[in-house]
C-alpha positions, 0 to 999 in steps of 0.5 A: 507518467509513461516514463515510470510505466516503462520500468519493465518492457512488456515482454519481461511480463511473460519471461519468468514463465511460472507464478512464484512466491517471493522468497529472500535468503541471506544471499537476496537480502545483502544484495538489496541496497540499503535503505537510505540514511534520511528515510528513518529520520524523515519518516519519524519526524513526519509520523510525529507530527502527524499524529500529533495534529490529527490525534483529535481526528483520531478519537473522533472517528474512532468513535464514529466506527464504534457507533456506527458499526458494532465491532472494534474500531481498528482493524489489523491484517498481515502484509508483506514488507519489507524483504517479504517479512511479515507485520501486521497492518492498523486501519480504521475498520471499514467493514462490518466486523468478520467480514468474509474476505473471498470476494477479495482475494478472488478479485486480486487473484483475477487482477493480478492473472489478467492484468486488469485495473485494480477498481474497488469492487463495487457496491461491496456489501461487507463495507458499511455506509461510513467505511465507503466514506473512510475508503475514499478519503483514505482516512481510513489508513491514518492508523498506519502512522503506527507502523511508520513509527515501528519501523514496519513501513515508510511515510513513502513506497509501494503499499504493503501487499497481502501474503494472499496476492504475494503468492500469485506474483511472478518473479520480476513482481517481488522487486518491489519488496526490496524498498519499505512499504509506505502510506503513498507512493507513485503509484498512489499520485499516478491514478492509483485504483485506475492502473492496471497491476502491471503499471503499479508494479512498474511505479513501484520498482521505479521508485526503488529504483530512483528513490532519492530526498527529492523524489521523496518530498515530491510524492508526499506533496502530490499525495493530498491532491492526489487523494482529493481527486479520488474523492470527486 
């Protein structure tokens, strides 16, 4: 774990000076490298059979949201991907329909500007009682396999960021924008809402920067235990 942390020396944090937006012209997308031939393949396999063998797990929460929460049951937000492109992302809804989200973006701004974990705000009055269920298990982002199978993320790499939180970066942060966003990553098996942003940006760039096949069906194995020790 202290290996991936020390993708970037401390003092790297405090020399880019002013927070800056990420930004990628002709020139910063060309000279990101590719992403690798196997990904797409692994990723469309992988998302297939997923929702192949959890599409009855699909209705049935569906169906628990729309019960249990009056609203739609899935919920779609704009993140930044790949190359700081815009997508919307699909998740079960975890929040009571219209949900204001102040609260977050001032909580991210504040861990984003004082380094602090990234702890899920307690007790969070928007989230209703099976959403906090959704939330822990992780359940709640399955829908994102559809976002695998459009080509807007990966099964693997950091998760997609909000614009929001995006504008409080510093310029070293945005390296983590030169791989696809994914479901899991390193961050996610490394502790996850127990780092502090600075670590997950590290896990984040670390990934891009050692992403190979092996490193790739190692993290999605230690996703699973990883999710069931969150949970206890």
């Amino acid at each position: 774990m202290n290996a991936w942390k020390k993708t970037y020396p401390e003092s790297e944090k405090e020399s880019t000076g002013a927070l800056a937006a990420c930004s990628y012209g002709s020139l910063e997308s060309f000279l990101v490298a590719p992403v690798p031939w196997w990904k797409r393949p692994l990723d469309l396999f992988g998302a297939s059979i997923a929702l192949v063998l959890l599409m009855p797990l699909f209705l049935l929460f569906y169906i628990l949201v729309k019960i249990l929460s009056p609203g739609p049951a899935f919920f779609k937000q704009e993140r930044t991907g790949y190359l700081g492109k815009p997508f919307k992302i699909w998740k079960f809804r975890t929040m009571h329909a219209n949900a204001d989200s102040a609260l977050h973006q001032q909580r991210c701004r504040n861990s984003i500007l004082n380094d602090s974990e990234l702890n899920k705000v307690e007790n969070d009055p928007r989230i209703f009682p099976f959403g906090s269920f959704l939330r822990r298990s992780c359940i709640d982002e399955l829908p994102q396999l559809f976002n695998v199978l459009r080509g807007e993320m990966s099964l693997v790499g950091p998760r997609p960021e909000l614009p929001y939180a995006i504008d409080e970066y510093q310029r070293w942060h945005c390296a983590r924008l030169n791989v696809l966003p994914g479901m899991t990553g390193l961050w996610q098996i490394n502790g996850k809402n127990k780092t502090t942003f600075t670590e997950m940006i590290r896990y984040d760039i670390g990934y891009g920067k050692e992403l190979s096949f092996k490193l790739e069906m190692k993290i999605l194995l230690l996703t699973i235990p990883a999710i069931i020790k969150l949970t206890q």
